[in-house]
N, C-alpha and C positions, 0 to 999 in steps of 0.2 A: 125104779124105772121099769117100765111093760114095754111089753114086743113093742107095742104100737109108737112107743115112745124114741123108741132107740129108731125103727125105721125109718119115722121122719128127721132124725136127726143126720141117718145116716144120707137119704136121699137129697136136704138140704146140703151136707157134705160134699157131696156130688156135684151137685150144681153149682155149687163156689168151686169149687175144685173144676169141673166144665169151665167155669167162667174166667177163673185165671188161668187156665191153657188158652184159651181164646185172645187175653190180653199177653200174653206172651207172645203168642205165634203174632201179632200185632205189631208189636213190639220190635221181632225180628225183621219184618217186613219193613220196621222203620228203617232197622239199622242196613237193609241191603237199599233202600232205595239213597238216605244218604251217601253210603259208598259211592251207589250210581253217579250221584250229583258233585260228589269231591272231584271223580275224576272226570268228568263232563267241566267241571271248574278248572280244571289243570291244561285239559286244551282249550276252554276258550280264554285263560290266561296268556298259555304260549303263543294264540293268533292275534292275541292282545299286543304284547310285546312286540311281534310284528310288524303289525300295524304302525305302532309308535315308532318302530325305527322307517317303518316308507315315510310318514309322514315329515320326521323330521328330517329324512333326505331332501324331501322336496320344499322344504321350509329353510334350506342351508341353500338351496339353490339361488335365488335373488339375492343373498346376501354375496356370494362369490361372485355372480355379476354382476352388482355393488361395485364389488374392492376392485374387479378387473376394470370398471371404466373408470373409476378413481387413476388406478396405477396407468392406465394409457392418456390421461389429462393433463396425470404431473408428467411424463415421460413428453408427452408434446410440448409440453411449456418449458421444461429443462431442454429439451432438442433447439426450441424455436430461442430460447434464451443462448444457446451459444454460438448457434448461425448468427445472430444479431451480433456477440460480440465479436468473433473471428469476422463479418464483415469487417 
């Protein structure tokens, strides 16, 4: 091998070597903008789960006023059934 030989070997060396620092630093920038997005994930999980419990409060609400006019129907008709019998 000649100077000229080893130089270009060496200089392509380099520029692979350039070129995976390049795909590394890349690489890292992946892994912080994932972190980013994990925990960007984590709260709009938690306002997620929020959510789910307003909505199912407000989704429990007609069913309690449901049962409540149920219970005040039979409560008149049991009322109105024993004023008829003690008449």
């Amino acid at each position: 091998m000649n100077e000229q030989e080893i130089y270009e070997r060496m200089t392509s060396a380099e520029q692979s070597l350039k070129s995976a620092h390049h795909r590394i630093d890349s690489i890292a920038d992946n892994g912080k903008c994932i972190t980013e997005l994990l925990v960007e994930m984590k709260y709009i999980r938690r306002d997620l789960n929020e959510f789910i419990e307003r909505v199912s409060a407000l989704e429990s609400k007609p069913a309690n006023r449901y049962d409540m006019i149920i219970s005040a129907v039979i409560t008149a008709i049991i009322a109105a059934a024993i004023s008829f019998l003690v008449k």
